[in-house]
C-alpha positions as CSV (number, residue, x, y, z in Angstrom):
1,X,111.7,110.7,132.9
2,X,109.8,109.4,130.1
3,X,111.3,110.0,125.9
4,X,109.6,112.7,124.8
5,X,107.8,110.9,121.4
6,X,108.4,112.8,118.1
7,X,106.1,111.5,115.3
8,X,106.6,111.8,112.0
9,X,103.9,112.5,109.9
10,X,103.6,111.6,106.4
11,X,103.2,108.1,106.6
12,X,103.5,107.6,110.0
13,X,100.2,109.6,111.5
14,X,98.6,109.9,108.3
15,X,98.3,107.7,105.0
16,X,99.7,109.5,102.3
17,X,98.1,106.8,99.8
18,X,94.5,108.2,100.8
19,X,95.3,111.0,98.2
20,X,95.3,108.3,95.8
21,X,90.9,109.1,95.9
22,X,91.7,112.9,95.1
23,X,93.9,111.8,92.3
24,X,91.7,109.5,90.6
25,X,87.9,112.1,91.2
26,X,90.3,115.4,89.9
27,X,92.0,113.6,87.2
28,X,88.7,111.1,86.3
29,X,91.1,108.2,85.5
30,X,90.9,104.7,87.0
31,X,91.6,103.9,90.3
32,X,94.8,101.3,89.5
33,X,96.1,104.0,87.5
34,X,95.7,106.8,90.4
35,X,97.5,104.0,92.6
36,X,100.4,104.4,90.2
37,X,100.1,107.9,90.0
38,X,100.2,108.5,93.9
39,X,103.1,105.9,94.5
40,X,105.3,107.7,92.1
41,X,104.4,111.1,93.7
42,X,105.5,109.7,97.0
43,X,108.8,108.1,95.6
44,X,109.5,111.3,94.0
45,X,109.1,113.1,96.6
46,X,111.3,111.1,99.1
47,X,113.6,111.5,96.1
48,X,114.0,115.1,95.4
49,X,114.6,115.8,98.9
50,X,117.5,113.3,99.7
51,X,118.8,114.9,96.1
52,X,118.1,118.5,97.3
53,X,119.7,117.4,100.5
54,X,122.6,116.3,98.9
55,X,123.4,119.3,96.8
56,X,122.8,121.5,99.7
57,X,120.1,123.1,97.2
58,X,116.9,123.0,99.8
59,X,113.8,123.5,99.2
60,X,111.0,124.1,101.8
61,X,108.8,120.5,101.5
62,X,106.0,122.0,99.8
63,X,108.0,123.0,96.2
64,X,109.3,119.9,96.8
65,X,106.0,118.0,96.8
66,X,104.8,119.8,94.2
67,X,107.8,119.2,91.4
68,X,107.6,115.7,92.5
69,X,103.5,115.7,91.3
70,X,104.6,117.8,88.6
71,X,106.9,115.0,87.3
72,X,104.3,112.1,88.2
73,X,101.5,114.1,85.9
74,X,104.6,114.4,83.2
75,X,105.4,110.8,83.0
76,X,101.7,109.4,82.9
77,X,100.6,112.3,80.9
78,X,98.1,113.5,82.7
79,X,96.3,117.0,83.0
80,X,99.1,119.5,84.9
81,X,96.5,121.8,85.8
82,X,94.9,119.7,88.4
83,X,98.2,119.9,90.3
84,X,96.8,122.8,92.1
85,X,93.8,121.1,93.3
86,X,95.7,117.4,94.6
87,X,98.4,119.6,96.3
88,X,95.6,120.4,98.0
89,X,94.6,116.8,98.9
90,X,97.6,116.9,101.3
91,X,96.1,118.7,103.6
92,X,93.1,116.3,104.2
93,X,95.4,113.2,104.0
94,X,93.6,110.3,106.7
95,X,94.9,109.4,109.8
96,X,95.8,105.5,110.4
97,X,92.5,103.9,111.6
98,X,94.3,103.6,115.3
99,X,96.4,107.1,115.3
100,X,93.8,109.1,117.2
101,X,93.1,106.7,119.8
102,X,96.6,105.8,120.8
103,X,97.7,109.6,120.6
104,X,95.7,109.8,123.3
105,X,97.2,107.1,125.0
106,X,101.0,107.9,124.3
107,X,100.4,111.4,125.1
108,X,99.2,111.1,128.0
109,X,101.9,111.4,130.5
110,X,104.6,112.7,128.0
111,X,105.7,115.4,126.0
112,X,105.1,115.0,122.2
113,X,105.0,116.8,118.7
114,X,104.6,116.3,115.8
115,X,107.9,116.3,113.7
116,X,107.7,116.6,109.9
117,X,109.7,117.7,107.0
118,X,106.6,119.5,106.3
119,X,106.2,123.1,106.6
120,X,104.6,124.6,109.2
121,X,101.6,125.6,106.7
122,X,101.4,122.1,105.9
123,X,101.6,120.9,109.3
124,X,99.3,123.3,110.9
125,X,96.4,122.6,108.1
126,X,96.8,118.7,108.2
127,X,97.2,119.0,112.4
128,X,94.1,120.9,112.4
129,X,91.9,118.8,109.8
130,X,92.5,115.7,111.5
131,X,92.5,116.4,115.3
132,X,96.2,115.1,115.6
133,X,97.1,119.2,116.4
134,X,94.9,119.0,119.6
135,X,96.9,115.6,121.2
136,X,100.3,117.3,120.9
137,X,102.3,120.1,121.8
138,X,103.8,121.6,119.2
139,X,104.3,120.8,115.7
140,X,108.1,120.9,114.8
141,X,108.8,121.6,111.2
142,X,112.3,120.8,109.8
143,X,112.0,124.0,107.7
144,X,112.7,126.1,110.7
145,X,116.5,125.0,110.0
146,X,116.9,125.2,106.2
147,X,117.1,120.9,105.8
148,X,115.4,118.1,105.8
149,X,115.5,114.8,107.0
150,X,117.4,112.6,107.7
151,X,120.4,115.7,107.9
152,X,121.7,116.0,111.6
153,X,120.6,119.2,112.2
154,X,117.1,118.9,111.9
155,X,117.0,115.9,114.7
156,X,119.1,118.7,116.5
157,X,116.6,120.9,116.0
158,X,113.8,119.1,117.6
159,X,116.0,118.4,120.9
160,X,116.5,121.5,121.4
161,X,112.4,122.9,120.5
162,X,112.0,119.7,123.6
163,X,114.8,121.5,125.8
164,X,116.3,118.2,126.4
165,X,119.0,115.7,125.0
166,X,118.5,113.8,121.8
167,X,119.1,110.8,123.8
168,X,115.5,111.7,125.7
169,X,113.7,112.1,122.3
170,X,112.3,109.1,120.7
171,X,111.7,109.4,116.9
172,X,108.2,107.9,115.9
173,X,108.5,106.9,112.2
174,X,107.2,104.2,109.8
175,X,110.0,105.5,107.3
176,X,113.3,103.6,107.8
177,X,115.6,106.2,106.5
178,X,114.3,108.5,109.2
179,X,114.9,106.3,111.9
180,X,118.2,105.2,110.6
181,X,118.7,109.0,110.0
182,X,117.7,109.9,114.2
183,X,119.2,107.3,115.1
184,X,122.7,108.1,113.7
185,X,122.1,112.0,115.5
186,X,121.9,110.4,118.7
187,X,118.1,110.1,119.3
188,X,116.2,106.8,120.6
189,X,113.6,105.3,118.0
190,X,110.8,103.3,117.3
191,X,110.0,102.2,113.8
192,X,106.6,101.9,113.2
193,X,106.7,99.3,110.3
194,X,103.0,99.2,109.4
195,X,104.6,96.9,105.5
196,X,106.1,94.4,107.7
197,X,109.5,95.7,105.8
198,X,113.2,94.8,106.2
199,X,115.1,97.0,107.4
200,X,117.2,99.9,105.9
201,X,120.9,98.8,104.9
202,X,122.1,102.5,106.5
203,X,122.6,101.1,109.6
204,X,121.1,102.3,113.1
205,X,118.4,99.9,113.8
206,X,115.4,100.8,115.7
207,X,115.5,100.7,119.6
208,X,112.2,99.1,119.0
209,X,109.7,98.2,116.2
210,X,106.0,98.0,116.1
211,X,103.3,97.0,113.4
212,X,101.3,100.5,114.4
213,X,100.7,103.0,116.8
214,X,98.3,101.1,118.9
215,X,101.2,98.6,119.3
216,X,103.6,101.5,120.6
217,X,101.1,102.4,123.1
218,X,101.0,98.6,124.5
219,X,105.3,99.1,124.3
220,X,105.7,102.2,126.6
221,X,102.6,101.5,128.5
């Protein structure tokens, strides 16, 4: 029987840079500095949740998001009431160029959702403005447990949404901590490194590694 494929989201199906446009038309600033303003979002972001995670102080990923764009609006003192508005942006985040297509193709013949840190609001309205929602079965939110990634329990969680092993779920993930973090839970992986970057120092490497989606489809074709 084939993995069932478990794609990760935010930076894996979608570019979470393409908010980087909403930044720079709600905030009227230039678009280097909306570049800056975006990639600090997304560090903290990753951040506060590996710290939330750690203090066993969760946080569903949407108050996360939005105290990491609180602090990125802090440090380049920018207007805080436009945060409203560019927490918005996430819903309408852009697919990969390839994602759609080669949804279709991995899908095909195998079971497959879509499985985020995002809450299932966020999932359902990103799922739904993109088309990704129609090519999978289910969209599996690591809020249904109380954690996020990369703690055990949500790649538990997802196994057992699959009704099957984690060794027959294969994590889909361009993020290197997540694949490190399904890998350690017992899950098979693919890392989707779309930067061409080395890889995490957390150990469990990828059971295989691809430059995008289109490449995965080639892989388990």
């Amino acid at each position: 029987m084939a993995d069932a494929l478990c794609f990760d989201m935010y930076g894996t199906l979608c570019n979470v840079s393409s908010v980087a446009a909403a930044i720079e038309d709600e905030l009227d600033i230039p678009a280097g500095l909306a570049a800056d303003v975006d990639a600090l979002w997304r560090e903290k972001q990753m951040e506060y949740a590996f710290h939330r995670s750690a203090m066993e102080r969760y946080e569903p990923f949407d108050a996360v998001t939005r105290d990491a764009l609180d602090y990125a609006l802090a440090y380049y003192d920018l207007d805080a009431a436009a945060a409203d508005a560019l927490m918005g942006a996430y819903d309408d985040l852009d697919p990969y160029p390839e994602v759609l297509d080669a949804l279709d193709a991995l899908t095909a013949e195998r079971d497959a959702v879509v499985f985020s840190n995002g809450t299932p609001a966020m999932l359902d309205a990103l799922a739904a403005n993109t088309g990704i929602g129609e090519r999978v079965d289910a969209l599996v939110s690591a809020d249904d447990v109380g954690a996020l990634k990369p703690a055990p329990a949500v790649y538990e969680h997802v196994a057992t949404e699959l009704d099957r092993p984690l060794s027959e779920c294969r994590l889909v993930s361009s993020n290197g901590w997540d694949v490190a973090g399904a890998s350690a839970a017992g899950m098979a992986t693919a890392w989707v490194n779309r930067g061409n970057d080395p890889a995490e120092r957390v150990g469990g490497d990828a059971d295989l590694v691809v430059d995008d989606l289109a490449a995965l489809a080639g892989a388990l074709a």
